[in-house]
VEXKOL-902698 format. One line per field, with one value per atom (N, C-alpha, C, O, CB): residue number from 1; residue in three letters; atom name; x, y, z. Coordinates in Angstrom, 2 decimals, always signed. Glycine has a CB too. Layout:
BEGIN
fimar [NUM/...] .
pafi [ala/...] .
vogu [CA/...] .
xx [X/...] .
yy [Y/...] .
zz [Z/...] .
//
This chain:
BEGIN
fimar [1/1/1/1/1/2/2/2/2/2/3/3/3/3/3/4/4/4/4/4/5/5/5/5/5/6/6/6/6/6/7/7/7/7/7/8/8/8/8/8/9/9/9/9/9/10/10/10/10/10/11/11/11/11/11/12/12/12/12/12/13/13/13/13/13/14/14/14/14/14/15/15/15/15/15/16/16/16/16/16/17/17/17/17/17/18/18/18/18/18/19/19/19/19/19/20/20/20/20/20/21/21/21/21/21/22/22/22/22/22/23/23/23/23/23/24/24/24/24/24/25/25/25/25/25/26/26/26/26/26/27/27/27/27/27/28/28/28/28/28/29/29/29/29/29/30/30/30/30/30/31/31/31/31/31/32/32/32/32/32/33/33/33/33/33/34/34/34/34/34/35/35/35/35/35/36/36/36/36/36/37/37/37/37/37/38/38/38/38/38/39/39/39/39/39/40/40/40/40/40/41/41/41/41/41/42/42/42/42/42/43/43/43/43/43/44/44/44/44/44/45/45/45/45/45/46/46/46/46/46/47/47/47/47/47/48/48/48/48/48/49/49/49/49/49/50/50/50/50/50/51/51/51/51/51/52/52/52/52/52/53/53/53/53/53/54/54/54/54/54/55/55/55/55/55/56/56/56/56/56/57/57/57/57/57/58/58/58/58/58/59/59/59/59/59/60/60/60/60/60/61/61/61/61/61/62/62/62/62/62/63/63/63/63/63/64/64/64/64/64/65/65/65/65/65/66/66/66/66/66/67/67/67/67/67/68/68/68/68/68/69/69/69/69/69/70/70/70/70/70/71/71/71/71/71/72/72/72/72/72/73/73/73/73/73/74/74/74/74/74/75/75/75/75/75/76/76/76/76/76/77/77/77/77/77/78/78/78/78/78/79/79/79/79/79/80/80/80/80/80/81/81/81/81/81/82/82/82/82/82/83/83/83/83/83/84/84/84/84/84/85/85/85/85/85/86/86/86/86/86/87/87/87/87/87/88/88/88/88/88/89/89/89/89/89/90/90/90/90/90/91/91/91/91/91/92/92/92/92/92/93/93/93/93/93/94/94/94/94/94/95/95/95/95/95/96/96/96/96/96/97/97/97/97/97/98/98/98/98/98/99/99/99/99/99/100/100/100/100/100/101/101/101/101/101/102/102/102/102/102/103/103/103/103/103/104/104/104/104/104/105/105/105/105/105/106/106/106/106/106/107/107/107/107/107/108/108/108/108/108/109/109/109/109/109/110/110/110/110/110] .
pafi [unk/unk/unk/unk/unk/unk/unk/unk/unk/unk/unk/unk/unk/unk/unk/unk/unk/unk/unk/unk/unk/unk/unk/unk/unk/unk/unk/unk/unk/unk/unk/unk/unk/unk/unk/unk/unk/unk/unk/unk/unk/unk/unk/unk/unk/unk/unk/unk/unk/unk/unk/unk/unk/unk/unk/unk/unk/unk/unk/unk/unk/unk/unk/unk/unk/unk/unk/unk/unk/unk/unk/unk/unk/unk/unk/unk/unk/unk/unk/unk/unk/unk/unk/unk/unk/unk/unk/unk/unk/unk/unk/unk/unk/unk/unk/unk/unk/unk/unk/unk/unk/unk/unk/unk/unk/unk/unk/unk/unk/unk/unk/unk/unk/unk/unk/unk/unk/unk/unk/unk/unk/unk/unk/unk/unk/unk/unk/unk/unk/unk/unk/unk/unk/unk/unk/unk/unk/unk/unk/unk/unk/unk/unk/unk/unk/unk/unk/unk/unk/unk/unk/unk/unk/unk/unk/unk/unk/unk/unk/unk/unk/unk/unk/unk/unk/unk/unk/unk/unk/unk/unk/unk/unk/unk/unk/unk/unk/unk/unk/unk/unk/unk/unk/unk/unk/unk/unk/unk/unk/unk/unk/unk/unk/unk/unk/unk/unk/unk/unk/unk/unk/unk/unk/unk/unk/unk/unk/unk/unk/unk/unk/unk/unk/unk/unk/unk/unk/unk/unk/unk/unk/unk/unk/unk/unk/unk/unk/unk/unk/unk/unk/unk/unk/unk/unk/unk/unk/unk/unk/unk/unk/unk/unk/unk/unk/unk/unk/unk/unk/unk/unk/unk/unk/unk/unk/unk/unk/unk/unk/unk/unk/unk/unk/unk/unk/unk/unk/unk/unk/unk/unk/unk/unk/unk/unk/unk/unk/unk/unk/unk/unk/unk/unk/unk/unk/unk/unk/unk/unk/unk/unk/unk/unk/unk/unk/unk/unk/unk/unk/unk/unk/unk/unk/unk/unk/unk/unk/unk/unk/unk/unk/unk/unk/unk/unk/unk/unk/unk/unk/unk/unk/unk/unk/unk/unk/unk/unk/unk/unk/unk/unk/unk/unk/unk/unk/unk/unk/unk/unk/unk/unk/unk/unk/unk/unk/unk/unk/unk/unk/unk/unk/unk/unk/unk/unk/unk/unk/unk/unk/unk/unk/unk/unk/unk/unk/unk/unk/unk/unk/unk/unk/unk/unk/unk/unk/unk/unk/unk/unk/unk/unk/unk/unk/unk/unk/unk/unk/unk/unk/unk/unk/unk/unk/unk/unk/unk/unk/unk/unk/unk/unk/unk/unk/unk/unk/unk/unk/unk/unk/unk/unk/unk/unk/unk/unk/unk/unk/unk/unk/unk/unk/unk/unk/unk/unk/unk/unk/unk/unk/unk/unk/unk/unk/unk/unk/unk/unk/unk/unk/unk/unk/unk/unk/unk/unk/unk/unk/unk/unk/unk/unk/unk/unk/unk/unk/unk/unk/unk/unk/unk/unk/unk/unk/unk/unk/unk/unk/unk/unk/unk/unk/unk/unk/unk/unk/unk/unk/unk/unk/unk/unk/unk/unk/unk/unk/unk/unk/unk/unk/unk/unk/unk/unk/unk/unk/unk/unk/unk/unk/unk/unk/unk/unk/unk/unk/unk/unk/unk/unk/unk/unk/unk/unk/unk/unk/unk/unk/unk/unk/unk/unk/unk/unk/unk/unk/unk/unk/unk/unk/unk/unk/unk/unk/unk/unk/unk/unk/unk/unk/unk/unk/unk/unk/unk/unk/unk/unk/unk/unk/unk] .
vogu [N/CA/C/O/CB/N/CA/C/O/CB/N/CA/C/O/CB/N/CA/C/O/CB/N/CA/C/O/CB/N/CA/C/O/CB/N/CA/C/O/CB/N/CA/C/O/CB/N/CA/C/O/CB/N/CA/C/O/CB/N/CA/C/O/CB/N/CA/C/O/CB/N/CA/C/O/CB/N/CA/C/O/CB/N/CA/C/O/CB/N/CA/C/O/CB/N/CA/C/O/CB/N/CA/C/O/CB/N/CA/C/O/CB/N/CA/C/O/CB/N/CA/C/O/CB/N/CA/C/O/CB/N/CA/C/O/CB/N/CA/C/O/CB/N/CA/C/O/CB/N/CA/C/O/CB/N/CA/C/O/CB/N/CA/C/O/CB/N/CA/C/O/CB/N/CA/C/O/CB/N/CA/C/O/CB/N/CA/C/O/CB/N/CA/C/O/CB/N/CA/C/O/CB/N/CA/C/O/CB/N/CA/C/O/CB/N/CA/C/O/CB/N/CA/C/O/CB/N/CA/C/O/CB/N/CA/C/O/CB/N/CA/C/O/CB/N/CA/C/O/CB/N/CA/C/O/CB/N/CA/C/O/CB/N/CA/C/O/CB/N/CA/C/O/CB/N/CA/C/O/CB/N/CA/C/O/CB/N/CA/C/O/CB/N/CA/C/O/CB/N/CA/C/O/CB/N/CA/C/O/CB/N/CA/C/O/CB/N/CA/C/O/CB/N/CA/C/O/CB/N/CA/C/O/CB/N/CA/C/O/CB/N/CA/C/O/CB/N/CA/C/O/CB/N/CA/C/O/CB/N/CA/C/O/CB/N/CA/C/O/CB/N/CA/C/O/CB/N/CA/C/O/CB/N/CA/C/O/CB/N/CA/C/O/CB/N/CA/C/O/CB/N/CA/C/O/CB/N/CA/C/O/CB/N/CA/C/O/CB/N/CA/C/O/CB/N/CA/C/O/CB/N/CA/C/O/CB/N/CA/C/O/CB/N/CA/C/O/CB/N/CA/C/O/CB/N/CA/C/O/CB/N/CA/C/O/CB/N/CA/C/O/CB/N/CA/C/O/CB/N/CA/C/O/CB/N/CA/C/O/CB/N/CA/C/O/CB/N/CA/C/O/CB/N/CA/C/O/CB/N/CA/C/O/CB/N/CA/C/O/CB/N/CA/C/O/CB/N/CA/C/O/CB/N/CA/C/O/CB/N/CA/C/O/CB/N/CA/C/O/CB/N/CA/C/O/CB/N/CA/C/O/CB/N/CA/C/O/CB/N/CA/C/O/CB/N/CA/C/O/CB/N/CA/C/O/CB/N/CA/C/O/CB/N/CA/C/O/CB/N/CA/C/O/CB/N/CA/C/O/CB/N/CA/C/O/CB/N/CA/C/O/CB/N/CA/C/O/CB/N/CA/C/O/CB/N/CA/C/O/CB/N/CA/C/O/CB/N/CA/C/O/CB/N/CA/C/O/CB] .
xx [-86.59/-86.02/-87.07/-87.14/-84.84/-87.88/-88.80/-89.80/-90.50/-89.87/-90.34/-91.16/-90.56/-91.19/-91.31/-89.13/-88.40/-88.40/-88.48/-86.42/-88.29/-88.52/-89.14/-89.15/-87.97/-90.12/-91.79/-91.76/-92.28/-92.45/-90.99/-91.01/-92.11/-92.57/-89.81/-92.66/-94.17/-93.22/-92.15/-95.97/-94.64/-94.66/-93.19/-92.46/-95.40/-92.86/-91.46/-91.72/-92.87/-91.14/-90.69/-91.00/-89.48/-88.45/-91.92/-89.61/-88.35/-88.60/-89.45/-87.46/-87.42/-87.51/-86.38/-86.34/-87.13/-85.66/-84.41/-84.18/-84.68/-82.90/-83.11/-82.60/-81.51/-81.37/-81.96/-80.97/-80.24/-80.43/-79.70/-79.35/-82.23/-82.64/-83.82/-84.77/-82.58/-84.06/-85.57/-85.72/-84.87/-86.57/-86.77/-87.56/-88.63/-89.33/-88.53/-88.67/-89.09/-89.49/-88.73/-88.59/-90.59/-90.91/-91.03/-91.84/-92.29/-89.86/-89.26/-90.26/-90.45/-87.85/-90.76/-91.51/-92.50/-92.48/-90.69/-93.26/-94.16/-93.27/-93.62/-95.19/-92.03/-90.87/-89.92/-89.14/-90.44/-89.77/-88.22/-88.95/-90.00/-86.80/-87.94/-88.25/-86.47/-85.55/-88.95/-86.31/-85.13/-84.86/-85.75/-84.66/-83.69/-83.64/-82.07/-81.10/-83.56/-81.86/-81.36/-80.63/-81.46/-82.59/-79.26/-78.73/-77.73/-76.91/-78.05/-77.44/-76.10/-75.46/-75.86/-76.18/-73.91/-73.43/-72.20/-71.32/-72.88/-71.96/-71.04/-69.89/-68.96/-71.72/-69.85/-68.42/-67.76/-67.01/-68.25/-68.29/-67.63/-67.15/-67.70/-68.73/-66.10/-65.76/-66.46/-67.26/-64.29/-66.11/-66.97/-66.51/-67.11/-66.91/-64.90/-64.37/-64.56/-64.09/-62.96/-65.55/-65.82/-67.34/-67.87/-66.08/-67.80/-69.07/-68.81/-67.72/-69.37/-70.07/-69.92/-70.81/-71.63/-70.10/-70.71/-71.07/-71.05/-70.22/-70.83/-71.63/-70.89/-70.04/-69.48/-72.33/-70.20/-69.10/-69.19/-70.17/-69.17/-67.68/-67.97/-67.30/-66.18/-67.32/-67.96/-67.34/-67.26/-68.25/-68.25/-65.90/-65.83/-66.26/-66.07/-63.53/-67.09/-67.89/-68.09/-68.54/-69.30/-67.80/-68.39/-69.84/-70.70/-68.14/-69.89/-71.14/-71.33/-71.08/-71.98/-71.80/-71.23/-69.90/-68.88/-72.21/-69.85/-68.52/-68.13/-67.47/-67.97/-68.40/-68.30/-67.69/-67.73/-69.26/-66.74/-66.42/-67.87/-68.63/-64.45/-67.75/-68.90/-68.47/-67.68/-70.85/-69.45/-69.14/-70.40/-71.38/-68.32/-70.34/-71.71/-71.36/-70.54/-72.65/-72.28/-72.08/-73.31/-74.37/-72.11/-73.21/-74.22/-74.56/-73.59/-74.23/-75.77/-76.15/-75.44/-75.02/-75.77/-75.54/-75.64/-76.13/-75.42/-76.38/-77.67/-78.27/-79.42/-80.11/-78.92/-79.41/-80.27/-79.98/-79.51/-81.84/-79.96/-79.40/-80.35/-80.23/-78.98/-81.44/-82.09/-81.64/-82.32/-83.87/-80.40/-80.55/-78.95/-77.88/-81.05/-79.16/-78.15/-77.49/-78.36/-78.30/-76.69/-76.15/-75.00/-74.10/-75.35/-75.39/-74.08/-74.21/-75.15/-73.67/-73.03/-72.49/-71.69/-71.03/-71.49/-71.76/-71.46/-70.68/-71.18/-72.64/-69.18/-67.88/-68.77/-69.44/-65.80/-68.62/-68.95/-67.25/-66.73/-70.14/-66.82/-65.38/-64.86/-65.41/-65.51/-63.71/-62.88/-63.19/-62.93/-61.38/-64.01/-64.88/-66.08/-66.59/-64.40/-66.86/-68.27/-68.98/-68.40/-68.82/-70.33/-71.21/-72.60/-73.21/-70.86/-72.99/-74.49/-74.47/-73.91/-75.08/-75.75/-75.52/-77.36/-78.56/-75.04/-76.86/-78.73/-78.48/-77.62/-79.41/-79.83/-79.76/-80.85/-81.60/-79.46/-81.13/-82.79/-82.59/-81.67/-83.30/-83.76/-84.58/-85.85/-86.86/-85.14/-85.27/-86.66/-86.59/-85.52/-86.83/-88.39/-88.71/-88.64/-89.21/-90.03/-87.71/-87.78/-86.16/-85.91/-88.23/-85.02/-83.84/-82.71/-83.05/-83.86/-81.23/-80.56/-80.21/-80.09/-79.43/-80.04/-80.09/-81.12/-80.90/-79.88/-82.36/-83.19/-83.24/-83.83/-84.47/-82.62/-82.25/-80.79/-80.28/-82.39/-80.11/-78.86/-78.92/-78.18/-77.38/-80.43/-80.61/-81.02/-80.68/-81.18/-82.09/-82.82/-82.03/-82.28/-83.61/-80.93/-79.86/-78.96/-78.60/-79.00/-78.59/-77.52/-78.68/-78.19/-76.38/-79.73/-80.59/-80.86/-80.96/-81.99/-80.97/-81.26/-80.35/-80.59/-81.47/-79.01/-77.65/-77.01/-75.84/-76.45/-77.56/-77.54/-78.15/-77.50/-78.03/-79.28/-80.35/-80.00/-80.34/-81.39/-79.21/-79.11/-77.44/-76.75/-79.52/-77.27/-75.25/-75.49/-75.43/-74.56/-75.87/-75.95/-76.33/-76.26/-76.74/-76.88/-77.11/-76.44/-76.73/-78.10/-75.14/-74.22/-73.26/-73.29/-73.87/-72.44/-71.35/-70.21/-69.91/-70.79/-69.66/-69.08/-67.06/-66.09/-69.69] .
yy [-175.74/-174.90/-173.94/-173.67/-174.13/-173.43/-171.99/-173.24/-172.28/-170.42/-174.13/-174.92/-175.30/-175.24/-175.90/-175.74/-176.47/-175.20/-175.35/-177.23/-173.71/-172.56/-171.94/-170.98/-171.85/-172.30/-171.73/-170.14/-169.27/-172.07/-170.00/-168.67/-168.62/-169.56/-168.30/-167.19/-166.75/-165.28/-164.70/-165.98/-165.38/-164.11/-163.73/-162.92/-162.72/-164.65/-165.03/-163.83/-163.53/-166.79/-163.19/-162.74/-162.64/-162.66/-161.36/-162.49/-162.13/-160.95/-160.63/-163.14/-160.26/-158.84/-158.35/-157.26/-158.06/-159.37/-159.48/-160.61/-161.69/-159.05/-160.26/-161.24/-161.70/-162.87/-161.01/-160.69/-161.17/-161.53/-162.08/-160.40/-160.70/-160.75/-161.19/-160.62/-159.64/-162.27/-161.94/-161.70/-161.56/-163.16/-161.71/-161.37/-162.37/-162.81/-159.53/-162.76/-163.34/-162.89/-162.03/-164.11/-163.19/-162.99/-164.41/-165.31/-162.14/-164.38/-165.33/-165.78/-166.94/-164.69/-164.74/-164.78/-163.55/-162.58/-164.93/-163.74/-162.57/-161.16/-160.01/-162.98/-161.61/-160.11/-159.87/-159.02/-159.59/-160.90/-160.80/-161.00/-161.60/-162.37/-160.24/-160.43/-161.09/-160.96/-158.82/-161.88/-162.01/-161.28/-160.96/-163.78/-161.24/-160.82/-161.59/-160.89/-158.75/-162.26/-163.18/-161.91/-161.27/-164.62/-161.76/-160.55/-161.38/-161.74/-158.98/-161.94/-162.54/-161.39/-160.35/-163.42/-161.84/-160.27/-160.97/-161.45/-159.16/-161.12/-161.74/-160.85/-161.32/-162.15/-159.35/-158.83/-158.53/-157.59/-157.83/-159.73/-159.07/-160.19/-161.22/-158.05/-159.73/-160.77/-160.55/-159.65/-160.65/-161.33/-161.30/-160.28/-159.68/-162.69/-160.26/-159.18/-157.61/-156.64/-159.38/-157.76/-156.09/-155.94/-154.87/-155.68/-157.14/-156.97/-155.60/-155.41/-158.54/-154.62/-153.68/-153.79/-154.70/-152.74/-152.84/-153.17/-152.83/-151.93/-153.76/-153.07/-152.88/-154.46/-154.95/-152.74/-155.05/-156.38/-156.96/-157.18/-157.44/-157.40/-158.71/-160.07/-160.08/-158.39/-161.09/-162.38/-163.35/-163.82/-163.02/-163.65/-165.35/-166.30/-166.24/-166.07/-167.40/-168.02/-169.35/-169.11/-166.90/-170.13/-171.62/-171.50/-171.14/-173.55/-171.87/-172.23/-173.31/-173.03/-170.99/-174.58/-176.05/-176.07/-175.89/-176.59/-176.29/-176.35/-174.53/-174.62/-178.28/-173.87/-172.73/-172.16/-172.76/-172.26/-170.52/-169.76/-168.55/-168.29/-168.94/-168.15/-166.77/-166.16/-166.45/-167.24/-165.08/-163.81/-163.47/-163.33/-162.34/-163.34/-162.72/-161.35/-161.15/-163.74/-160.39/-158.53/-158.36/-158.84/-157.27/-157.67/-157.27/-155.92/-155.24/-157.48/-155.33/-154.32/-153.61/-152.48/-153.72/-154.76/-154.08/-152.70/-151.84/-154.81/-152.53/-151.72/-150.95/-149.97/-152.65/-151.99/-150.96/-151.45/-152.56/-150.83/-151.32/-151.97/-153.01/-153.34/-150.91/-153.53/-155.07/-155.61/-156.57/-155.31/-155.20/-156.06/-156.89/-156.40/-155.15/-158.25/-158.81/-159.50/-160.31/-159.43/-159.64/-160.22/-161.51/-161.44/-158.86/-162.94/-163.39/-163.77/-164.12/-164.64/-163.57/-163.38/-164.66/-165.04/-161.90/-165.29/-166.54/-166.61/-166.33/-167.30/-167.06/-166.99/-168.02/-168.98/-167.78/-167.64/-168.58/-168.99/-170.08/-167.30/-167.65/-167.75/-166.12/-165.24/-167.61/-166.45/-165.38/-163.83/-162.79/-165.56/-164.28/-162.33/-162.79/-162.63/-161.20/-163.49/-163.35/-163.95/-164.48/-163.83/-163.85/-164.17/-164.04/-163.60/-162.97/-164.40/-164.73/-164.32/-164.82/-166.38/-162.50/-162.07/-162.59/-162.41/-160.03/-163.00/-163.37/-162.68/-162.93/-165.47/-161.33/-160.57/-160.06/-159.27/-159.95/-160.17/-160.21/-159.12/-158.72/-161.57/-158.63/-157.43/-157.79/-158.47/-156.39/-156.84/-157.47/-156.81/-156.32/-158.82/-156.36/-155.29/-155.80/-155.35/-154.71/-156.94/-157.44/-157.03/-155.91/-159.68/-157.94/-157.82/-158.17/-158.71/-158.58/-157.98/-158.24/-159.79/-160.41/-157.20/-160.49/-161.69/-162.56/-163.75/-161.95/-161.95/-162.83/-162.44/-163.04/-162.98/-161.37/-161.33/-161.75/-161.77/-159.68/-162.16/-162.92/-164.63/-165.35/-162.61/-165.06/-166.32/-166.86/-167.99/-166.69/-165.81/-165.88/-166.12/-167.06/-164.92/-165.11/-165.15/-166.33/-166.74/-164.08/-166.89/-167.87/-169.14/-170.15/-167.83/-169.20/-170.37/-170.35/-171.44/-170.31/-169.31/-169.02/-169.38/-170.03/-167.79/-168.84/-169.25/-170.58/-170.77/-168.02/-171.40/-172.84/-173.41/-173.90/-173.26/-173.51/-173.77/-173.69/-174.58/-172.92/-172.54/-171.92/-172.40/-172.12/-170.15/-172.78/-173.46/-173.97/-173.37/-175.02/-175.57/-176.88/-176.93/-177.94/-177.73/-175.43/-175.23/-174.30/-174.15/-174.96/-173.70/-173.19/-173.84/-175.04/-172.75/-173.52/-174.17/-174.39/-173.54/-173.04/-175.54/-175.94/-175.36/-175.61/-177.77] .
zz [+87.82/+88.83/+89.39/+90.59/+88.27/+88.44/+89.18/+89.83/+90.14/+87.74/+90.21/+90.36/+91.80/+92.85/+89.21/+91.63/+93.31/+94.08/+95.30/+93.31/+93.52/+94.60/+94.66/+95.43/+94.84/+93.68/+93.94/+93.74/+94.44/+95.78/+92.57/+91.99/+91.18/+90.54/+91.23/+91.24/+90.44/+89.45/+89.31/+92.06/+88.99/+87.98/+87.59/+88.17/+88.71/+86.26/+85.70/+84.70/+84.39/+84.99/+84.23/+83.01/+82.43/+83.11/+83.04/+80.75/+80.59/+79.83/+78.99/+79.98/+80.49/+80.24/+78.91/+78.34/+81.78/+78.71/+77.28/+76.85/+77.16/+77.51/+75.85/+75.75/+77.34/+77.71/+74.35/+77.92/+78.55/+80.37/+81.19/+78.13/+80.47/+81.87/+82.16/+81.62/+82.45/+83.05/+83.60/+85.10/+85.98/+83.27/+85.13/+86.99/+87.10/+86.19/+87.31/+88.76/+89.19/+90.37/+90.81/+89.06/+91.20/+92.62/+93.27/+93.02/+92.80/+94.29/+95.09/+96.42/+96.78/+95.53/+96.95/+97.94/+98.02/+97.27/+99.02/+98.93/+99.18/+99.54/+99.29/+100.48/+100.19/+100.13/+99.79/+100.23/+100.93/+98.57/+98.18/+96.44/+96.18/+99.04/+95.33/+94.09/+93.71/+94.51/+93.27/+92.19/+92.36/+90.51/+89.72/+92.93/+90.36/+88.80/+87.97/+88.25/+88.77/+87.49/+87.04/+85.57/+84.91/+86.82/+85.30/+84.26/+83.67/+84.52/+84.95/+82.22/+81.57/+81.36/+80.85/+80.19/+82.03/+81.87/+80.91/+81.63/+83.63/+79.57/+78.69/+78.36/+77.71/+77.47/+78.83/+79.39/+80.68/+80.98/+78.95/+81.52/+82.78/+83.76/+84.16/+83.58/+83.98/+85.46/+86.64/+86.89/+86.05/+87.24/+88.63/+89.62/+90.51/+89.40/+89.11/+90.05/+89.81/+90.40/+90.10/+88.57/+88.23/+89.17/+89.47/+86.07/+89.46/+90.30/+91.36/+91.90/+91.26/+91.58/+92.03/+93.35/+93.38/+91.09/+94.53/+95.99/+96.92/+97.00/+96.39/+98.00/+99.53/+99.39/+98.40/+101.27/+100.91/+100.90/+99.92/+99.20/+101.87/+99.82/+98.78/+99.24/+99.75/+97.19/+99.06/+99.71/+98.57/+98.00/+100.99/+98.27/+96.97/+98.29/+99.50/+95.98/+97.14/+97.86/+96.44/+95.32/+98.49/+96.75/+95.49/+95.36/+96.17/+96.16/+94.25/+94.22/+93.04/+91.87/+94.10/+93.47/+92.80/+92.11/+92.77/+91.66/+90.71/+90.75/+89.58/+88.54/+89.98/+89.82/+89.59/+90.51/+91.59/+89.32/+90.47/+91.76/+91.56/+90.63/+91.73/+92.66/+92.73/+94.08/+94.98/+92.81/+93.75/+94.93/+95.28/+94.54/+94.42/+96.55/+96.90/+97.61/+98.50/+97.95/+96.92/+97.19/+97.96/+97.56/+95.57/+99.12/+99.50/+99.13/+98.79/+100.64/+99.11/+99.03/+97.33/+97.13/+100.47/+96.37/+95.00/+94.60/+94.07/+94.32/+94.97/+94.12/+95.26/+94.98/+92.74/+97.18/+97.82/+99.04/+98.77/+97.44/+100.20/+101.32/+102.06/+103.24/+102.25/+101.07/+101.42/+100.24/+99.87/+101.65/+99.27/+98.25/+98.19/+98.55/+96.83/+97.63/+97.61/+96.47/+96.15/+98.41/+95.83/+94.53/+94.91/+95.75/+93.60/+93.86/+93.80/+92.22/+91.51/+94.94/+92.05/+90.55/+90.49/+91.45/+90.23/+89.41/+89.10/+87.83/+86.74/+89.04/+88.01/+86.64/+85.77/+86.15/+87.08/+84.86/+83.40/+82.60/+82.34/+82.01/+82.40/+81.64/+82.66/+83.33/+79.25/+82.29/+83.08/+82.87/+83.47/+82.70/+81.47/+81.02/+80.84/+79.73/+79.26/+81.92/+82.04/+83.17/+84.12/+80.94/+83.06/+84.77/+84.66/+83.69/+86.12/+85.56/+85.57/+86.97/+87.95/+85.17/+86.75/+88.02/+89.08/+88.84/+87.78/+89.79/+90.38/+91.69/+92.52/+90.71/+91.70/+92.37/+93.53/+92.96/+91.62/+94.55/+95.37/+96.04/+96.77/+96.52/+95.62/+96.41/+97.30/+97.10/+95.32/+98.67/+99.66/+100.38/+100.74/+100.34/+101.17/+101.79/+103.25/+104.24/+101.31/+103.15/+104.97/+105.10/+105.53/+105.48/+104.71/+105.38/+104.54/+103.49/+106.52/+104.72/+103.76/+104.18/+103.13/+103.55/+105.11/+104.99/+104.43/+104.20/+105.92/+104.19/+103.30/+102.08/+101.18/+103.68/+101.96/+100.21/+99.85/+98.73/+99.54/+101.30/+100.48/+100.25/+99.59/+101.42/+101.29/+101.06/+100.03/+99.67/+101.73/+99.21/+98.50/+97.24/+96.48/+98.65/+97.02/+95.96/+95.78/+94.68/+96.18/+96.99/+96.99/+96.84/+96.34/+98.53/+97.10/+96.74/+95.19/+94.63/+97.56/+94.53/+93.20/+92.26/+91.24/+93.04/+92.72/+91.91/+92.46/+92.14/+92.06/+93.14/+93.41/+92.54/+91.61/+94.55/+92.57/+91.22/+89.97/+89.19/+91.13/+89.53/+88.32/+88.02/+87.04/+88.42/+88.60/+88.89/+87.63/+86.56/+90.44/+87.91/+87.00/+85.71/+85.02/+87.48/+85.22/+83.99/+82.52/+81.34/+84.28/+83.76/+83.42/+82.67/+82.90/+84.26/+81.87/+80.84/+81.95/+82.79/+79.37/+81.83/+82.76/+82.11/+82.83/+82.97] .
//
């Protein structure tokens, strides 16, 4: 997966998070959140949205107003939040996110 989107400088920062830089202006950060629904995801908008055969939500402006989150159900009390920060725009940090948690779908517990 970091190879098909040409993510650099991976690190893991826990057990439950790492970071990545997505592009030259977008970073992304990948969080197992194993108490939370998706609907506790916090935000400006929020839109349910599929993502393979999972449900998810994509929040804009999580944590800065270029930044974008979609949070991905695992079980009804948990998620996998993949989140992009970028010094250009919030549509390329919501592309960046929804390309990430595409990727990251198929490896999820079904």
């Amino acid at each position: 997966m970091a190879t098909q989107l040409n993510l650099t400088e991976i690190e893991e920062t826990s057990d439950r998070e790492c970071l990545a830089e997505y592009s030259s202006t977008a970073s992304i950060s990948l969080v197992k959140q194993p108490q939370l629904s998706i609907g506790e995801a916090v935000g400006g908008e929020a839109t349910d949205i599929p993502v393979g055969s999972h449900k998810a939500r994509l929040v804009k402006t999580p944590t800065t107003t270029s930044s974008c989150m979609v949070t991905v159900e695992v079980t009804a009390k948990s998620r996998v939040d993949i989140t992009s920060s970028t010094n250009a725009s919030l549509d390329e940090a919501c592309e960046a996110a929804t390309k990430v948690a595409t990727a990251v779908e198929p490896k999820l517990p079904k």
